[in-house]
KEMARLO-523650 format. One record per atom (N, C-alpha, C): z, y, x; residue number from 0; residue in three letters. Coordinates in pm, whole numbers. Atoms other than C-alpha are relative to their C-alpha. Example, Ala and Ser with C-alpha at 12.3 -4.5 7.8 and 13.67 -1.06 7.14 Angstrom:
c3, c2, c1, i, aa
0, -119, 89, 0, ala
780, -450, 1230, 0, ala
0, 120, 90, 0, ala
-6, -119, -82, 1, ser
714, -106, 1367, 1, ser
73, 109, -77, 1, ser
// end
This chain:
c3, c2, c1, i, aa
102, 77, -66, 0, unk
10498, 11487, 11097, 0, unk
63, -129, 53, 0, unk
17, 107, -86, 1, unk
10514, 11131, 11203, 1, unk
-2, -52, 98, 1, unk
45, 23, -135, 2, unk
10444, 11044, 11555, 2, unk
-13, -202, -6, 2, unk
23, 157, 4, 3, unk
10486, 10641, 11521, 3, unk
142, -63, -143, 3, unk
-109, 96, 57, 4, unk
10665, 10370, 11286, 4, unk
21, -148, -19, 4, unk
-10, 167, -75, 5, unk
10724, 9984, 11302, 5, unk
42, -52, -133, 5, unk
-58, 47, 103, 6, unk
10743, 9719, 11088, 6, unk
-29, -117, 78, 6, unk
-31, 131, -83, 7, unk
10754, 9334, 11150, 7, unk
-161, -56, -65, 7, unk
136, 69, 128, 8, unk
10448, 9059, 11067, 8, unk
5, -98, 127, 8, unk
11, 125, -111, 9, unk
10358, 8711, 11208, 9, unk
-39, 24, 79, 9, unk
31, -24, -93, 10, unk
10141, 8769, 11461, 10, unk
-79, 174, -7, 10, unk
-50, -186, -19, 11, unk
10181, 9143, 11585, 11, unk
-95, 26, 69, 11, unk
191, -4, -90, 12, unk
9843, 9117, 11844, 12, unk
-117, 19, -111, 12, unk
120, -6, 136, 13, unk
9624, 9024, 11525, 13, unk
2, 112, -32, 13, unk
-21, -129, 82, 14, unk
9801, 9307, 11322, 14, unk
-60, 114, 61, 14, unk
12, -155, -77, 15, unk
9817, 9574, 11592, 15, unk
-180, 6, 52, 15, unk
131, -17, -29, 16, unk
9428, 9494, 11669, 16, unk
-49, 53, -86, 16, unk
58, -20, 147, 17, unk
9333, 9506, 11281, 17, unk
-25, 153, -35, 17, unk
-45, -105, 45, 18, unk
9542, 9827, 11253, 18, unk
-62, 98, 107, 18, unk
81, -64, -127, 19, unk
9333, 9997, 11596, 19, unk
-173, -13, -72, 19, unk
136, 26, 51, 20, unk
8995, 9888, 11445, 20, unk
5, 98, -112, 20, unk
47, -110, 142, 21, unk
9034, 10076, 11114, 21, unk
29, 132, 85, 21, unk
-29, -126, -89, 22, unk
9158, 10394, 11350, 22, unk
-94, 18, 70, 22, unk
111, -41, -112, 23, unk
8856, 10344, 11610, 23, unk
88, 36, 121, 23, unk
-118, -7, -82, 24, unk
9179, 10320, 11808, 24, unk
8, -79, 136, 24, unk
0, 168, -45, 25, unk
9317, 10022, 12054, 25, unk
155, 13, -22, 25, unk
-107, 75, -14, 26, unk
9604, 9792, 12077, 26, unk
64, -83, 144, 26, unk
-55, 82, -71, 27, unk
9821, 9671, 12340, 27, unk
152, -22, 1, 27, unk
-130, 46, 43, 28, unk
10149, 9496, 12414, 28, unk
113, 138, 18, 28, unk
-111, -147, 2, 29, unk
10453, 9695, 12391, 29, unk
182, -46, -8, 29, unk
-95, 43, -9, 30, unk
10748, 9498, 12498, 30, unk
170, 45, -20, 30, unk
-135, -49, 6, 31, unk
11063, 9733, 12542, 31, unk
59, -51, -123, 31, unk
-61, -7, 153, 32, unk
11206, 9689, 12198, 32, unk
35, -166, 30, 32, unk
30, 165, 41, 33, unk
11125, 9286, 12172, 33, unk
-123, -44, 76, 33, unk
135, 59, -22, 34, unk
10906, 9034, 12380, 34, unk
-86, -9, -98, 34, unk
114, 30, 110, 35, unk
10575, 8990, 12153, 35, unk
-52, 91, -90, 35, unk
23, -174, 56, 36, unk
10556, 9376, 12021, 36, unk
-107, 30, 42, 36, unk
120, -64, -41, 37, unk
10244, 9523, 12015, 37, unk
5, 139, -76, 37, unk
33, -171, 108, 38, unk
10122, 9893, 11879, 38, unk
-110, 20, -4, 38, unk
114, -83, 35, 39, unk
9841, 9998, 11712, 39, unk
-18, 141, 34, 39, unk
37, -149, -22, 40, unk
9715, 10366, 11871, 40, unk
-153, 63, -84, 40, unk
117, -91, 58, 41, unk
9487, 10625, 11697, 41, unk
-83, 9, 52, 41, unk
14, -73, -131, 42, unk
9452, 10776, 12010, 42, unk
-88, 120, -40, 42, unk
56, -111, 67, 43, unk
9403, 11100, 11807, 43, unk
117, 97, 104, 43, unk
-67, -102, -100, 44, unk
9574, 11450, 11922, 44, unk
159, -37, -15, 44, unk
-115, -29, 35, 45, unk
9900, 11362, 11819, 45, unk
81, -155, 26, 45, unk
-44, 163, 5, 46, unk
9923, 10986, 11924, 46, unk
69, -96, -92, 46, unk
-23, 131, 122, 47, unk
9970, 10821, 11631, 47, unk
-14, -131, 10, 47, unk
6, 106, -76, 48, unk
10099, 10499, 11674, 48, unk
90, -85, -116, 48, unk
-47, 108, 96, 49, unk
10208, 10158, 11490, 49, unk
59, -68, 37, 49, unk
-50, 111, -90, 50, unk
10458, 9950, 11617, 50, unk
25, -145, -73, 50, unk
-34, 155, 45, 51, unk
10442, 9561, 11558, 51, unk
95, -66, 30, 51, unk
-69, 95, -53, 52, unk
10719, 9346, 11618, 52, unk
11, -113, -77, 52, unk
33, 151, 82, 53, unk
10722, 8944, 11557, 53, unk
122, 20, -158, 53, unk
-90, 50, 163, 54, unk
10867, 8859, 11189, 54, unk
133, 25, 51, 54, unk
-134, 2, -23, 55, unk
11205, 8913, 11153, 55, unk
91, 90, 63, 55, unk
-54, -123, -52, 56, unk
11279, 9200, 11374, 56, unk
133, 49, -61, 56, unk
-81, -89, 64, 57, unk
11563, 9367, 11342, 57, unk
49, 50, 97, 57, unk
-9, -98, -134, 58, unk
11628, 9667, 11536, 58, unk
215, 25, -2, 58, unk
-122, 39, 9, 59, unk
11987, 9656, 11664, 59, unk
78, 126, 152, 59, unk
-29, -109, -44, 60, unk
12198, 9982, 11815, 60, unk
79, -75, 177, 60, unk
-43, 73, -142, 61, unk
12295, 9922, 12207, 61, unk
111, 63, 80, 61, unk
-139, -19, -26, 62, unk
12641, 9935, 12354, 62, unk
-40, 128, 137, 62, unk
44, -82, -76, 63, unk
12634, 10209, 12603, 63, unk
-107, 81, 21, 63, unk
121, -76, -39, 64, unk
12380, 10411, 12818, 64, unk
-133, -94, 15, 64, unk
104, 108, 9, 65, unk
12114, 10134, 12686, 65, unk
-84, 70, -119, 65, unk
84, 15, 140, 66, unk
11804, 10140, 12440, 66, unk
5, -75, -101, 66, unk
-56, 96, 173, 67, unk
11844, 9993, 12086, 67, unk
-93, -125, 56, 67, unk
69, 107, -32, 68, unk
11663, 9605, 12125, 68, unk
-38, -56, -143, 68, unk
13, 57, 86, 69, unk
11529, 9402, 11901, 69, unk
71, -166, -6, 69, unk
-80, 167, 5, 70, unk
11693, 9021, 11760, 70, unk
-70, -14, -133, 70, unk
31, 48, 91, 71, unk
11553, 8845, 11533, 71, unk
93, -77, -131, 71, unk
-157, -4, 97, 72, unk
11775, 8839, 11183, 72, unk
-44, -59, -101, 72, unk
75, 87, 98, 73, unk
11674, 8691, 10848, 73, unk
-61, 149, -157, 73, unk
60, -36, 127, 74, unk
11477, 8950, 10648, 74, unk
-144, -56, -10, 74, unk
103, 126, 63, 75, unk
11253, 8743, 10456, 75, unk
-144, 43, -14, 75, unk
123, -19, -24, 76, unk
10894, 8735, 10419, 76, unk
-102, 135, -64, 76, unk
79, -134, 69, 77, unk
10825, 9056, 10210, 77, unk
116, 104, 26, 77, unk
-79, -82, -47, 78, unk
10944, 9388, 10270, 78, unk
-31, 171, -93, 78, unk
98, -136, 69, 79, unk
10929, 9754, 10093, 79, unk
-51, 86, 83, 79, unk
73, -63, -128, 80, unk
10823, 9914, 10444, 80, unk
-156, -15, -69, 80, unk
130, -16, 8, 81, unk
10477, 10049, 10401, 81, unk
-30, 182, 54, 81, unk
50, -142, -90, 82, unk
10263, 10356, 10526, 82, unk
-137, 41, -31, 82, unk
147, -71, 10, 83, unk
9979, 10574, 10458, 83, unk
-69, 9, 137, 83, unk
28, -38, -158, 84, unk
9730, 10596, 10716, 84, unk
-193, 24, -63, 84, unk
160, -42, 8, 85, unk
9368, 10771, 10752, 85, unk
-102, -101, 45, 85, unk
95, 86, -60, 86, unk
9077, 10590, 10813, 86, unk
-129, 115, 26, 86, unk
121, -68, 4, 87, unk
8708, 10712, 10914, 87, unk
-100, -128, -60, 87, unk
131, 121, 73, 88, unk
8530, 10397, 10748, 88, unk
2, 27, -164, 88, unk
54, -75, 154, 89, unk
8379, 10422, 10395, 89, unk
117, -180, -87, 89, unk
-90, 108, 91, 90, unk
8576, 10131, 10099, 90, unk
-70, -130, 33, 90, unk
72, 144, 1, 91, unk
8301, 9849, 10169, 91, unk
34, -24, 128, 91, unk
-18, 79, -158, 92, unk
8386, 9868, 10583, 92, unk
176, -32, -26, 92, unk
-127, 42, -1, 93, unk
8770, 9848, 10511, 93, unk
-9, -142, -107, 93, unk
22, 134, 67, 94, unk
8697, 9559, 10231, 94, unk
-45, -107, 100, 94, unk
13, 74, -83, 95, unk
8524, 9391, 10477, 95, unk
115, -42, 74, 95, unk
-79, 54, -109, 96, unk
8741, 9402, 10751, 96, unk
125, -121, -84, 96, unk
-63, 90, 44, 97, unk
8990, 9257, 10483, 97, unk
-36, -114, -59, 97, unk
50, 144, 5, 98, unk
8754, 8976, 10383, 98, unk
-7, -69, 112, 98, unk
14, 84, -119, 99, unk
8723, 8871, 10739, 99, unk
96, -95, 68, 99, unk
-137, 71, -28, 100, unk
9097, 8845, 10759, 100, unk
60, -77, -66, 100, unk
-65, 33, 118, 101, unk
9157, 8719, 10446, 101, unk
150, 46, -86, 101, unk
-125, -103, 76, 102, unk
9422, 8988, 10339, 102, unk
-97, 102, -111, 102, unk
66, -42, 110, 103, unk
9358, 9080, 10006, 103, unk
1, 134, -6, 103, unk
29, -164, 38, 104, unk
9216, 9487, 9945, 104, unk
-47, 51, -138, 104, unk
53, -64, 120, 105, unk
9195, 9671, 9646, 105, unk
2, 125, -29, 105, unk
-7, -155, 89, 106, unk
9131, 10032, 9508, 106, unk
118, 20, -115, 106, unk
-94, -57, 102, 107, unk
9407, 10182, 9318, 107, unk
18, 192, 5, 107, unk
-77, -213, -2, 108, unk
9484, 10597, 9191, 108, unk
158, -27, 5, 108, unk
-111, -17, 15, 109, unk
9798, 10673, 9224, 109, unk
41, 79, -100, 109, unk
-62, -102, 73, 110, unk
9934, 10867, 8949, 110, unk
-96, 70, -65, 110, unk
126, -40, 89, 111, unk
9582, 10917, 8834, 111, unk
-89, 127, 71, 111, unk
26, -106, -81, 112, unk
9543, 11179, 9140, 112, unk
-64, -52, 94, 112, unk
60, -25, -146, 113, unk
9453, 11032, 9475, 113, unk
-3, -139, 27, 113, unk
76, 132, -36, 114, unk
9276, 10713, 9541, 114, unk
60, -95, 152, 114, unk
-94, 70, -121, 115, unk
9447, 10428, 9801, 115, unk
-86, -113, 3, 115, unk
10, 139, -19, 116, unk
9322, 10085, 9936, 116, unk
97, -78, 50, 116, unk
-149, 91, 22, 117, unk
9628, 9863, 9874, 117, unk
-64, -102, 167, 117, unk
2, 114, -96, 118, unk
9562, 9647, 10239, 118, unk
103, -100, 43, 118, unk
-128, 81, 9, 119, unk
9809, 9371, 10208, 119, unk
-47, -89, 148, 119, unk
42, 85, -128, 120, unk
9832, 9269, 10621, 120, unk
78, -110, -8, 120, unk
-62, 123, 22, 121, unk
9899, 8908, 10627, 121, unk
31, -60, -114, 121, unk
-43, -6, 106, 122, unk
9930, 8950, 10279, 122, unk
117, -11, -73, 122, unk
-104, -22, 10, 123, unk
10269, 9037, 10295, 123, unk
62, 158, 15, 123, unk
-52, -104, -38, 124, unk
10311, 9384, 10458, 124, unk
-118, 106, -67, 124, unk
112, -57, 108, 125, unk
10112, 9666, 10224, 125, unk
27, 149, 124, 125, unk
122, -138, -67, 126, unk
9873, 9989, 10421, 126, unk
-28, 44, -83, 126, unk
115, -36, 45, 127, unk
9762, 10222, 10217, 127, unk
-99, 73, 30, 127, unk
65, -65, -112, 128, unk
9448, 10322, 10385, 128, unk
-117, 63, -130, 128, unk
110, -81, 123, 129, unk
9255, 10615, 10260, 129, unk
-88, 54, 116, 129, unk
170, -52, -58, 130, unk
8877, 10683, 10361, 130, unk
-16, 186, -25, 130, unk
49, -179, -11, 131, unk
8763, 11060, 10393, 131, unk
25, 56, -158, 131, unk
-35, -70, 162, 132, unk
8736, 11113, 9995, 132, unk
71, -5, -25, 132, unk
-173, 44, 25, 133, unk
9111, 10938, 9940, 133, unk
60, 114, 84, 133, unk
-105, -94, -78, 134, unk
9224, 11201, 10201, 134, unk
-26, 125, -66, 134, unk
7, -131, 85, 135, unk
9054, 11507, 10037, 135, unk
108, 26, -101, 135, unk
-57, 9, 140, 136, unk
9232, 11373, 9705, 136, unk
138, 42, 32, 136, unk
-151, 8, 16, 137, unk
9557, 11322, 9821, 137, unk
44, 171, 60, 137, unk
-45, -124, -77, 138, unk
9574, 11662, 10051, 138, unk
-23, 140, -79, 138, unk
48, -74, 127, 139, unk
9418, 11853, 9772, 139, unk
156, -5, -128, 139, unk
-119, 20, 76, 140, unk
9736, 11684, 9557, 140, unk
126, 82, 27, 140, unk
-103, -67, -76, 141, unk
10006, 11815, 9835, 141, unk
-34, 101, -30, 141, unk
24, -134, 63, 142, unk
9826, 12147, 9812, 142, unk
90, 54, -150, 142, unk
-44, -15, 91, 143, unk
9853, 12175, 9477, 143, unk
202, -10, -24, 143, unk
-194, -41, 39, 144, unk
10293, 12130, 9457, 144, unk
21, 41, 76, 144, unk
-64, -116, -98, 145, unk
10318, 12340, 9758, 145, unk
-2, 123, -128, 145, unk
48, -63, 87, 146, unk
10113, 12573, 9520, 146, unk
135, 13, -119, 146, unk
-93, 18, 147, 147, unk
10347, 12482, 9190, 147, unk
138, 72, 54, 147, unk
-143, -51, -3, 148, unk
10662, 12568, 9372, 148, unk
110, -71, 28, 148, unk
-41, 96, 26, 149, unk
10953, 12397, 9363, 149, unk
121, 14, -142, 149, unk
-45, 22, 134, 150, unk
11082, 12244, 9026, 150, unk
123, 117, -97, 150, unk
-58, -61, 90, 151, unk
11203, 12499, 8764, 151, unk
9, 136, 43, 151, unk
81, -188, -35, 152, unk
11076, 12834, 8969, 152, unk
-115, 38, -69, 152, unk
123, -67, 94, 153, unk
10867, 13037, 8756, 153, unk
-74, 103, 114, 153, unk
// end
């Protein structure tokens, strides 16, 4: 299980609002780490949570009885960080929301099994957010190779 994970993006307020709206969630700041950090919350049973920090982030280990901080380092404008996440809106309210922002959304299967909406935030950092039927698919998928076993058990 999950509990939270972080990635970087220009403005981390926008994001972490965007990313609270598809949840039916909220967003507020969330400084420790780095001034200008925000987090997206579920505010489901298990507090599922998103952490934003400005571009560039880079989380950096702290000398002593301290918390790790953030500094800003040079990873560049795209990243392979990405994350599944549930939604309760149907494909036309998440399209929307990404026409409003102008981050491009699209439908894709994965593997020909379990349906995703590619949400490219900022159109740099990729969500794939799955609606109620995308979650059946995919949890139905997991099922199934629990089911199978694992590789080369009869």
């Amino acid at each position: 299980m999950i509990f939270h994970l972080s990635f970087d993006a220009e403005d981390p307020r926008h994001v972490a609002e965007v990313i609270a709206e598809l949840w039916g969630g909220k967003a507020i700041p969330f400084p420790p780490v780095m001034a200008g950090s925000w987090v997206a919350m579920a505010c489901d049973d298990r507090n599922t949570t998103v952490e934003i920090y400005p571009r560039g982030c880079e989380l950096v280990v702290a000398e002593g009885d301290a918390d790790s901080y953030g500094v800003i380092g040079g990873n560049g404008p795209r990243s392979s960080t990405h994350f599944a996440m549930a939604t309760g809106m149907s494909i036309a309210e998440v399209e929307a929301i990404g026409a409003r922002e102008g981050w491009p959304v699209k439908y894709r299967k994965r593997g020909g099994v379990f349906g995703v909406l590619e949400f490219w935030v900022e159109g740099t950092r990729l969500i794939e957010v799955l609606t109620p039927e995308m979650q059946a698919e995919y949890l139905w998928m997991k099922m199934q190779d629990a089911l199978a076993g694992p590789p080369g058990v009869a």
